[in-house]
N, C-alpha and C positions, 0 to 999 in steps of 0.2 A: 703629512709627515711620513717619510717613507724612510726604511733601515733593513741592515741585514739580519737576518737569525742565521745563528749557525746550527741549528736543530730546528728548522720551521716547522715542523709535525711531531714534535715532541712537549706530550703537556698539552695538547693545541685539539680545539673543542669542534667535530667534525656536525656539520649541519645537514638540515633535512632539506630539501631543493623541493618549492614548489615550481609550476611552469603553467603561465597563462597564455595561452593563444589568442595572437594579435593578428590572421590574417589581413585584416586589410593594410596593414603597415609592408609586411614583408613582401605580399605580392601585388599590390599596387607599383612597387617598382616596374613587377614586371609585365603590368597589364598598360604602364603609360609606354614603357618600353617596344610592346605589340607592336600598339596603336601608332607610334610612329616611323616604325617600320614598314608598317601596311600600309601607310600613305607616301611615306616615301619610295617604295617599289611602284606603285600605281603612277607615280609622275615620272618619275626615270626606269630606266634599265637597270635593276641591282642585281647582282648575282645570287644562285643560290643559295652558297656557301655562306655568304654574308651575315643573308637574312636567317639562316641557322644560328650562327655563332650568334647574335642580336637578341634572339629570342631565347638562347639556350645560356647564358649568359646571366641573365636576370636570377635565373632561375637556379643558378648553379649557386650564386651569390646570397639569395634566400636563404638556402640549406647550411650553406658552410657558416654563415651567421648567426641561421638558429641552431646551430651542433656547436659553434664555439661558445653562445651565449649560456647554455647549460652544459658543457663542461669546465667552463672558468667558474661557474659558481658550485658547480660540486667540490670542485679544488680548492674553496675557500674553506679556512681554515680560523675561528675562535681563539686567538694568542690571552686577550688579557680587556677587562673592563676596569677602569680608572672611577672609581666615586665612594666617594666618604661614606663611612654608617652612620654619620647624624653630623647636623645642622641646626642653626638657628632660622626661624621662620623669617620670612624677610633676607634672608642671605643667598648669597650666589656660588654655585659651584660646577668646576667644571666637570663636562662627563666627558672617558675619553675612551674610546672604541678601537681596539686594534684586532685586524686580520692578517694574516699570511695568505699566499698562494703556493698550494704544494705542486706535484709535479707535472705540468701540464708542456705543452711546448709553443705554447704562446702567451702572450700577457694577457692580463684580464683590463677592458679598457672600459671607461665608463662608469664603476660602480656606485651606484647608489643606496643610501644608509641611512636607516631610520632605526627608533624605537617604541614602546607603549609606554606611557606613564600611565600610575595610574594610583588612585588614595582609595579611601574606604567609600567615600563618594560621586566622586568623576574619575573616567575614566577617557582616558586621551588614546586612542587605537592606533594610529600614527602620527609620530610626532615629526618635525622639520625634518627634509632630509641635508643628509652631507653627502659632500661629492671626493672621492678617492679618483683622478683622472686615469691614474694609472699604475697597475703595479705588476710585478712581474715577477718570475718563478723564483722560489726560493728565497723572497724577499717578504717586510713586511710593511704595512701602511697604518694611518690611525685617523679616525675621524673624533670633531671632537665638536660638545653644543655646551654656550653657556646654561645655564639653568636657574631659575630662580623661586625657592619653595616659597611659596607666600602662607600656605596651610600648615599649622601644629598638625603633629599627628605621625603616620607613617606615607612614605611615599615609595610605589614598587614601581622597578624601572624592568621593562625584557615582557615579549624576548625581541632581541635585535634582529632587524633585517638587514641584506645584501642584495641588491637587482642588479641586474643587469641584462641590458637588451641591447644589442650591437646594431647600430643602423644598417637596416634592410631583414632584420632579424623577424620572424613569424611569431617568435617567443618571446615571452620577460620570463628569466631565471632567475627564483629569488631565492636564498640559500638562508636558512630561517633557523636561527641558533636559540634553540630555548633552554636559554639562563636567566635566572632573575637575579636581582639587587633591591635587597630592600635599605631606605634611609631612614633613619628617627628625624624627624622635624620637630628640635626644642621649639618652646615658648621664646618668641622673639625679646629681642634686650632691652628695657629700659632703663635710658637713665634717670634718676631724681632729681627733684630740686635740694638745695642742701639743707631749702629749711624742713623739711621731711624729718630731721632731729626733734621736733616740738611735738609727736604723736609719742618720744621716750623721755617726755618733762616729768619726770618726780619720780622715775623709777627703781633708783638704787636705793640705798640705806637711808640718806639724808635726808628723804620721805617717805611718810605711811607707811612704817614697817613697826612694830610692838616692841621690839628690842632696839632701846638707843644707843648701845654702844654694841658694836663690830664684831663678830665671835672670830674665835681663834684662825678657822677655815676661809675668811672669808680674805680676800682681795683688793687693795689698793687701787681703785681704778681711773681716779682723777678730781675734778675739783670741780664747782660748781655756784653759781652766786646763790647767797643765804635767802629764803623762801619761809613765811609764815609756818610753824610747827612743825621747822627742822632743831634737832636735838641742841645744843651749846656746846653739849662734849665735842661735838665735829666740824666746828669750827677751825677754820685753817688758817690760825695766827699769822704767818708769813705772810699768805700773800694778801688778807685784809691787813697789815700793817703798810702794804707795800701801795693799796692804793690810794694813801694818804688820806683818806676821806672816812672818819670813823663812823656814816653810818650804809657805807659799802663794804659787806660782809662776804668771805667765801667760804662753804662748808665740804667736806672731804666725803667722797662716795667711796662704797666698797661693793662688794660681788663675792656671793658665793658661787664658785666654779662649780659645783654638783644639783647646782638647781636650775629650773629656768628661769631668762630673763623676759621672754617674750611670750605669748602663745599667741598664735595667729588661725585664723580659723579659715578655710577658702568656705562662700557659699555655692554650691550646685545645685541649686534648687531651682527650678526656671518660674521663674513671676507670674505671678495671676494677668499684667498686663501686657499687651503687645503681638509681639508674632515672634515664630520660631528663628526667623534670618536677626531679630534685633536681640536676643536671647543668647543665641551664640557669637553675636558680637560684642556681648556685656561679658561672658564668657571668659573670652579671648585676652581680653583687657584685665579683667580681674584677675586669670592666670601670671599674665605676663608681671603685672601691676605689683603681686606679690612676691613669685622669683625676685622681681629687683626690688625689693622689701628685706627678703630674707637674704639679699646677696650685700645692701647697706649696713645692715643689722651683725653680719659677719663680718665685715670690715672693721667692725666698733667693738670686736672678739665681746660679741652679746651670743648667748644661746638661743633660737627659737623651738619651741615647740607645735607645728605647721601640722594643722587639723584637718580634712574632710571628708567627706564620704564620696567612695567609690562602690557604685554598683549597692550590695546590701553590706559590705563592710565598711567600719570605720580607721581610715587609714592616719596613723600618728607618725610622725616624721622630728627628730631631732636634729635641727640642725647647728652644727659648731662651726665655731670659725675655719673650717676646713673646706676646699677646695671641691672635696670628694663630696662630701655632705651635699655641695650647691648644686655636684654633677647628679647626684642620686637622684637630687629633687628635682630638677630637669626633665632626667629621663621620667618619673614617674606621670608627669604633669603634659606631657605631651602624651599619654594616652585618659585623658580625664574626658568625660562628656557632660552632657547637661540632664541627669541622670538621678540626681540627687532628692530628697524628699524632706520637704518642708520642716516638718513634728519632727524629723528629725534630729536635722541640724540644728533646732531651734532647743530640744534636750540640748545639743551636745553641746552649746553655748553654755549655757547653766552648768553643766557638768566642770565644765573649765571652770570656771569663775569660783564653781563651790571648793574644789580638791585639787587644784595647784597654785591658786594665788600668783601666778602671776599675771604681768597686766596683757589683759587679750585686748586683741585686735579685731577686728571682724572685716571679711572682705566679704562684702554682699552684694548682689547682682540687680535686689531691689531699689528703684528709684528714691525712695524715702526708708528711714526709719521707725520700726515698727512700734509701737507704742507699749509691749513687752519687751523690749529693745534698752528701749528709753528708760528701764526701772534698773536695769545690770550697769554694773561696773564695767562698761568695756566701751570702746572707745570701735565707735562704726564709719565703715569708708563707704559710700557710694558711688554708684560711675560716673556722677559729677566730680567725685572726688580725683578720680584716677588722673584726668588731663591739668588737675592743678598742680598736683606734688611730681608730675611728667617733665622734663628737660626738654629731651629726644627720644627718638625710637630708632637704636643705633642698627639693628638687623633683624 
């Protein structure tokens, strides 16, 4: 893509030029150019003149090649780098790279344009290049690479480079801009299955709560078919009148808006079994697994209360049916590792269960549940669980 700037060197990021010497590119022109020179005077009569301009020639062409190849890329000029500060893992974005060429008195031909990516882990030194065929003084161009984060976490892109090396050139001029760009890579998106609702069967008022009728504070929230040691009082005449069948009952739910409806715990504790690469892949899942947990959950204007440990802190997260809430938890959840301590998180189970009442969830990275587990009131996902209550994995 190439455009004009009407201030190309204003705002515009001047680079450092490295220069690698390629002799045998630039003077191999002019050693085959010798060579058949020298054979063709030996078989004919060539003049002196000739065989001067023949060999001087080659040689004139080297120079001016490699002086234009490192002065177009001094003259290159850093306008503007195109790429979002956060992503979904699984999702693709484009990057997009634009230069100027300040004041030089030829075009710069050939440029070629790469960058580094690079995460906490791998690092890519050069990545694809792109080609700018041609751009010219006072003008600008843009290069541009799809991309696709497969990794949660952070991803740093720079610094970018610029070559150029003009055929017959002795040199590669590469004009080396060091800028970074860092991305946040969210936890890629799940969708649910919709029977994913049967993990919040008997959660409102209508069951297991001490007070059978409704306090002042609390919320209207919907209706429900009647269930063994649901109160009478909450019975919702209309609409078991309405399903002609008097022993199909519906009972009325409420909500207190100041408390929690959910509490969900993330496990980080990496298992006694297996390897490190199947660890972060239970990980990743159970990340993702619960964002679209807490992002259901908010649809159904439920509160969650979203638990777990980071590093030697324990990190509690409120989330409401709010947008911003689901973006917070995002961002926090793309810097999580597998980090976490057993005795810990294994308190911090019981701690829920004992001082907020509401109904916890447990998202655990363990293949089975633990048989202290098995004695709490909470209701445990395993990574078998994750791929059943899974749809799709949209990004």
């Amino acid at each position: 893509m190439i455009f004009r700037l009407e201030h190309p060197l204003r705002e515009a990021f001047a680079p450092r030029v490295e220069v690698e010497f390629a002799p045998l590119i630039g003077f191999g022109i002019f050693i085959v150019t010798l060579i058949a020179v020298i054979l063709a005077g030996s078989l004919h009569a060539v003049p002196r003149v000739l065989l001067v301009f023949a060999v001087a020639f080659p040689l004139l062409w080297v120079v001016l090649a490699s002086l234009l190849s490192y002065t177009s890329a001094y003259a290159l000029h850093m306008v503007e780098v195109d790429i979002p500060t956060r992503l979904h893992a699984m999702g693709k974005f484009r990057l997009g790279f634009a230069l100027t060429l300040g004041k030089h008195a030829f075009p710069a031909i050939g440029i070629m344009v790469n960058t580094r990516f690079r995460t906490p882990d791998v690092a890519i030194e050069s990545g694809p290049w792109a080609e700018i065929p041609l751009l010219e003084a006072g003008r600008g161009a843009s290069a541009h690479w799809d991309v696709v984060a497969k990794e949660r976490g952070m991803l740093y892109v720079g610094p970018f480079r610029a070559a150029i090396e003009l055929p017959g050139s002795a040199v590669r001029a590469t004009a080396v801009f060091e800028t970074f760009r860092a991305v946040t890579i969210l936890p890629a998106i799940y969708h649910l299955e919709p029977f994913v609702d049967a993990l919040l069967a008997g959660r409102h008022l209508a069951a297991g709560r001490y007070q059978k009728v409704p306090t002042a504070i609390e919320e209207y929230v919907g209706a429900r078919e009647y269930r063994p040691g649901d109160s009478p009082k909450l019975i919702h005449r209309v609409l078991s009148l309405r399903t002609g069948d008097p022993n199909e009952l519906y009972v009325r739910e409420f909500q207190d808006p100041s408390r929690d409806d959910i509490c969900m715990v993330l496990d980080t504790a990496p298992p006694l079994d297996g390897d490190k690469s199947l660890h972060r892949y239970r990980l990743e899942k159970a990340i993702c697994f619960a964002c679209a947990l807490c992002r259901t959950f908010a649809a159904r204007r439920l509160t969650v209360r979203f638990v777990y440990q980071y590093g030697e802190r324990i990190e509690a997260l409120r989330i409401r049916p709010l947008d911003l809430d689901i973006e917070r938890l995002e961002m926090q959840m793309a810097h999580v590792t597998l980090i976490g301590d057993r005795n810990v998180i294994d308190e911090m189970l019981r701690e829920e269960v004992r001082h907020h009442g509401a109904s916890v969830i447990f998202v655990s990275l363990r293949p089975n549940e633990s048989v202290a587990h098995q004695r709490l009131p909470i209701v445990t996902l395993t990574p078998d669980h994750v791929p059943i209550f899974t749809r799709e994995v949209v990004q």
